[in-house]
N, C-alpha and C positions, 0 to 999 in steps of 0.2 A: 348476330345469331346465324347458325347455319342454315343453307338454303334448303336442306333435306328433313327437316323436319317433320314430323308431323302436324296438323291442326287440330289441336285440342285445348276442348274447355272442361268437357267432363268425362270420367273414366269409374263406368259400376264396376261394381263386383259382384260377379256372380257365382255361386261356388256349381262347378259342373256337373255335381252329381243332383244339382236339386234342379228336378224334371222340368217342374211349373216357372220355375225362377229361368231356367234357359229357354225356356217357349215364352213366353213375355217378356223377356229383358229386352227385348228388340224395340217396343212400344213404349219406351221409357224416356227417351231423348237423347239418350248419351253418345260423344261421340264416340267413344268405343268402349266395349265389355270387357271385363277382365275375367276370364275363364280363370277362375281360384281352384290351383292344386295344392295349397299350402293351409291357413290358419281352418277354411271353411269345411274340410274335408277329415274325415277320422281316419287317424293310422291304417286302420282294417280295411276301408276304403279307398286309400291311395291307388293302390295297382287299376282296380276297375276304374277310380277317375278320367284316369288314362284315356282306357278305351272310348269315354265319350270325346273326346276332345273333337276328331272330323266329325261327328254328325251334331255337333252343338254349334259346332261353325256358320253353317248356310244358317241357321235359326235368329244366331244372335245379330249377326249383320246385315239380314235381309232389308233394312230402310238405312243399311251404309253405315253402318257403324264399323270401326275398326277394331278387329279382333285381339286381344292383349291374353296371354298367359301368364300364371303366374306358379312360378314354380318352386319348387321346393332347396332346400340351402343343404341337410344334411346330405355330404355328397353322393353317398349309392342311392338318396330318391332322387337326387338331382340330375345326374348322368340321365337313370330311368323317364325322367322328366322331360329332359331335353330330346329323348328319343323319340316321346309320340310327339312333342309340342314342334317339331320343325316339319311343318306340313303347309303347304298350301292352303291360303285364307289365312293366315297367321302374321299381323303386321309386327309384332314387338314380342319378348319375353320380359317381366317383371324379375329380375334377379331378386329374390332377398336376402334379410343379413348381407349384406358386402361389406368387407372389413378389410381389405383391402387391393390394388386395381391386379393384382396377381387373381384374384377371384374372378377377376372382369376376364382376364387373359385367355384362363382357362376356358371359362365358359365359351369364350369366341373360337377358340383352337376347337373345341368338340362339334361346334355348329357350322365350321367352316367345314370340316371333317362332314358333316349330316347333306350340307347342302348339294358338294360336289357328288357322293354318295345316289342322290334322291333327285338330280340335275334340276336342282332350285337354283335361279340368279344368286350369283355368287355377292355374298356382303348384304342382299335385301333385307333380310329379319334384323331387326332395332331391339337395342336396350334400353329397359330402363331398372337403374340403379337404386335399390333402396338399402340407405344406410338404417341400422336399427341399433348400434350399441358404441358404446366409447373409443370404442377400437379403431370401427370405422369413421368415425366422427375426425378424427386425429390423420386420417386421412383423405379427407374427403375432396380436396383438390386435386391428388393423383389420379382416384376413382373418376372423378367427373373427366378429366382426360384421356384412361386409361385405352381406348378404343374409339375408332369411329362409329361403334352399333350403338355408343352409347348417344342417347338423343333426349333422357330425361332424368334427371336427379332428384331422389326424393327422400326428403329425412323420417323416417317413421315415428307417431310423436309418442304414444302408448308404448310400443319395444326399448326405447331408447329411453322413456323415461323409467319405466321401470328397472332398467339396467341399470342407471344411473342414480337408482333411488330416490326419485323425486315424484313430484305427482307431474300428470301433461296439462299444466296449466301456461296461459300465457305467458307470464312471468317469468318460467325457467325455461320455456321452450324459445324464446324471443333471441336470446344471443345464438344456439346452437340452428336455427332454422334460417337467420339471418345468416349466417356463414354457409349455408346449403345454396343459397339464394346465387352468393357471389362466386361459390366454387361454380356452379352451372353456368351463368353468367361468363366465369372468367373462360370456361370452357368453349362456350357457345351455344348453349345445350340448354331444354327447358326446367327453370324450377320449377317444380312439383311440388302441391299442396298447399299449406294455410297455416297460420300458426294457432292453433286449438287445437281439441280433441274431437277424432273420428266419427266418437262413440256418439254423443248425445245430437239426435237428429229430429227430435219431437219439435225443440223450440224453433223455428223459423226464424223469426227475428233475429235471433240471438247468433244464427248458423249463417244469416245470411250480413250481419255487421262485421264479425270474424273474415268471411270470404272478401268482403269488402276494404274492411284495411287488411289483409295479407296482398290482394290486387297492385293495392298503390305500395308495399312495400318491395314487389317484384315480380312474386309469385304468376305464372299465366295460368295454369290448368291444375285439376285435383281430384281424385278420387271419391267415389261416392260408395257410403255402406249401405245407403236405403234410397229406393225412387224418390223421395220428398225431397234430396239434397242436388240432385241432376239441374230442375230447372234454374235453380238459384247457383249454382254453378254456372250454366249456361249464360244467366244472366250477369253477374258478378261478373265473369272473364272477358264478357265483349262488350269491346266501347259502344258508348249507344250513339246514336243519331247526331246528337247535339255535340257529344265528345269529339264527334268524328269530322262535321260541319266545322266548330271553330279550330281543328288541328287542317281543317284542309286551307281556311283563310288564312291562316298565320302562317303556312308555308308560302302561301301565291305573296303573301306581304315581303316577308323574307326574301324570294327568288327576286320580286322585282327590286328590294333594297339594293340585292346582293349586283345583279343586272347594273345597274348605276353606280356600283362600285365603295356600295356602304358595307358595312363589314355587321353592324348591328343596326335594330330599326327600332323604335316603338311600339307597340301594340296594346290594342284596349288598356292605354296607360301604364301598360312597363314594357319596360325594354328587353329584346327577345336577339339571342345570338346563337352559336353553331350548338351548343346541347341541347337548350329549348329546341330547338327547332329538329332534333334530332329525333328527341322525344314524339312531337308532334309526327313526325314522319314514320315514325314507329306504332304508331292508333291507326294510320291510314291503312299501313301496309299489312295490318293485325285486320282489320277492319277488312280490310279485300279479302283475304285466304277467306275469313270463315264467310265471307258471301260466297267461293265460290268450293264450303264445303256444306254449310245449308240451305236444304231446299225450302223455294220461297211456296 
């Protein structure tokens, strides 16, 4: 994975014209907001969304959250979008619809264009990619390379199923969200999300087994529609205590096997070589960021 990533388990949404929702999104846990200029926002309302964008900023990040925009695909709100959204406070922009990395391209030409313009660090502001339709699905290993801003890939499961005339149920989202998994992966870059649907966030249980096998099937961080889905995010994405304990023995095992010139070793009764232990060393090093992105 790349070392410029960012550290995330959970990412709200919050759409910026709604007042109450930007004044408390900050009390929520997430490690960053997604200022929504796209699904949460009415046509008629677009332009003024706009305008909130810097003064929603200090609100939504005040306990460290990183601030994410999410902007619009049809290109004349897009452009408009990208013009208030490259501002200061501003860690990533959420492309949607990308259908393919020509989409990724441009968006980076116009933002390279904003920053030298507005003398922001050159290349600071991150993407992340959401695919949402078959088009882009068919391309989505290009996309996930397309740019260095790109730093997250994320398959939309309601857009893409509907495209695709299916319902977003596990069952058909499981090969298309797996292949999301490995293009990011093959990239460097975080997969994004879970294999379910967005929408139903009442059932806990139910929100939080889905977060738990998408975990082990790749997945690190994912979007939240409602506060009840942050902590269980939160929780779900970071290895706990115990996960982190036995990945930290089985490398000190490993390093002294490897020390002595063994190539594999044993461990609590099986045998542990360069992937395992690769693996384990990937819980530590997940484990350390977000100690030193949450406060104790």
């Amino acid at each position: 994975m790349r070392d410029d990533l960012p550290v995330w388990r959970s990412l709200m949404f919050v759409p910026v014209t709604a007042e109450k929702f930007v004044r408390t999104g900050a009390d929520k846990g997430a490690d960053a907001i997604i200022l929504d200029l796209e699904d949460a926002v009415a046509p008629s309302q677009k332009e003024h969304a706009r305008t909130l964008i810097a003064g929603a900023i200090p609100e939504v990040s005040r306990n460290g959250a990183d601030v994410v925009v999410r902007v619009n695909r049809p290109w004349r709100l897009l452009v408009r979008d990208l013009e208030a959204a490259v501002i200061p406070g501003v860690t990533a922009l959420m492309l949607t619809k990308v259908d393919s990395p020509e989409h990724v391209l441009a968006c980076a030409e116009i933002v390279d264009e904003l920053e030298a313009e507005r003398g922001l660090p050159a290349g600071k502001l991150k993407f992340i990619a959401l695919v949402e339709n078959a088009v882009g699905f068919f391309r989505i290993e290009q996309i996930a390379k397309s740019h260095p801003r790109v730093v997250g890939l994320s398959l939309g499961s309601e857009d893409f199923a509907a495209d695709v005339g299916m319902q977003s149920e596990p069952e058909g989202l499981f090969y298309p969200k797996q292949q999301a998994i490995f293009a990011a992966r093959a990239a460097g870059i975080m997969p994004m999300g879970f294999i379910g649907s967005i929408a139903d966030f009442r059932d806990q249980d139910a929100f939080r087994a889905i977060v738990r096998r998408s975990r082990r099937l790749g997945f690190m961080c994912a979007s939240a529609v409602h506060p009840l889905q942050v902590s269980v995010l939160n929780d779900e994405f970071s290895p706990d205590s115990a996960e982190v304990e036995r990945a930290e023995k089985m490398i000190a095992a490993y390093d002294d096997a490897y020390a002595k010139g063994l190539g594999a070793v044993q461990y609590e009764g099986a045998m542990i070589d360069v992937p395992v232990v690769n693996r384990a060393r990937s819980v530590v090093k997940r484990a350390m960021a977000l100690r030193g992105r949450v406060k104790a």
